[in-house]
Structure formats: structure tokens, C-alpha cells
N, C-alpha and C positions, 0 to 999 in steps of 0.2 A: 889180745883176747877181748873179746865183745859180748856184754851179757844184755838180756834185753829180756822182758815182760811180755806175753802176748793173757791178755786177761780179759775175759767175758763174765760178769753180771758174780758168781759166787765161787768162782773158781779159775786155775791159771794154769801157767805154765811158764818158770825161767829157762833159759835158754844160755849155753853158751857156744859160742863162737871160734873158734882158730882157723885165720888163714881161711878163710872162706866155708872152714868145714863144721860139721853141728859133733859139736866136744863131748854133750852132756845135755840132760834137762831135767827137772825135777818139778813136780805135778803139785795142786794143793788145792783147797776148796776150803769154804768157811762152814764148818760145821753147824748143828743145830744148835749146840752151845755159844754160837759165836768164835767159836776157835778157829787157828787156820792150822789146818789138818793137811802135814804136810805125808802125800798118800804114796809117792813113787818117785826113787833118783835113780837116773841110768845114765854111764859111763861109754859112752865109745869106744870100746877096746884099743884103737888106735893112740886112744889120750889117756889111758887111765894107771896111776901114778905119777900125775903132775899136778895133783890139786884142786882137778876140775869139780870132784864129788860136796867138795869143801867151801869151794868158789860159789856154789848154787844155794847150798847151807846157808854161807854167810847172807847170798839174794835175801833166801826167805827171813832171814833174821830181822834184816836190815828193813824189808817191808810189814814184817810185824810191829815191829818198833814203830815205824814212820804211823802207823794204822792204828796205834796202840791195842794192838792184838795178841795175845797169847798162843802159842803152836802144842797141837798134838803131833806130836811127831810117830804116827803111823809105819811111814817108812824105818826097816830095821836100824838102816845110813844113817839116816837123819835122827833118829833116836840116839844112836850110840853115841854120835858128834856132839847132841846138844848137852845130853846125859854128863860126860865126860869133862865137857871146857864148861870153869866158872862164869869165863863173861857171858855167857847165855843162857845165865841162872832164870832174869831178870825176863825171860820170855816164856819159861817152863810153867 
């Protein structure tokens, strides 16, 4: 599995990978607040119930942090994940 960044000026896009094929992605942009406003996750239906929607989460977690930025999580996914697990109190 291969996750990768394609990111332009206030907004992005994770990406993941299997076997050559595009798994998942999940969208995000830095809002007026300075927040990263994570806006849309979509699953492959080919890969979906293997952790990919989770996999893209953890991305934007993990580049908030690095950013020291805060997530609006927008997306219903990505709310309900971050909402739910303590470790990603720290980015709400």
C-alpha cells in the first residue's frame, strides 16, 4: 500500500495506492480559520473494508500534526473517526 500527497498552494488531496490501483482519497483545504478542513473521503468499492478510509484519516492526522494544524472534519468519515478515537483528541 502507497499513500502519497499531491498538494497545491491551500489545499490537497491523499491518495492511496494497492497494486497499481487508486484504493481511496480524501480531499482538504485550509480554511479561513486556518483549519485543515478535511472536505471528502471516497473508498473504491473494490477496497472498501480493508482500512483504506482509516489509512487516509490517519494522512491527514499525521500532516496536521507535522503543520501544527487543527482539522475540521467536514467529511461525515472523517468526523465520526476523529470524533470517536481519543488519540486524535489533540487535533479536534
Amino acid at each position: 500500500m502507497k499513500t502519497s500527497l499531491n498538494k497545491s498552494e491551500n489545499k490537497g488531496v491523499f491518495s492511496v495506492e494497492e497494486n497499481g490501483v487508486e484504493a481511496g482519497t480524501m480531499s482538504f483545504f485550509i480554511d479561513d480559520n486556518g483549519k485543515m478542513a478535511i472536505d471528502h473521503t471516497v473508498v473504491n468499492p473494490d477496497f472498501r473494508g480493508k482500512g483504506i478510509g482509516k489509512v487516509l484519516v490517519e494522512e491527514g492526522v499525521n500532516y496536521a500534526r507535522n503543520h501544527s494544524l487543527k482539522i475540521n472534519p467536514i467529511c461525515t468519515y472523517a468526523k465520526a473517526l476523529l470524533e470517536k478515537t481519543d488519540a486524535y483528541s489533540d487535533v479536534l
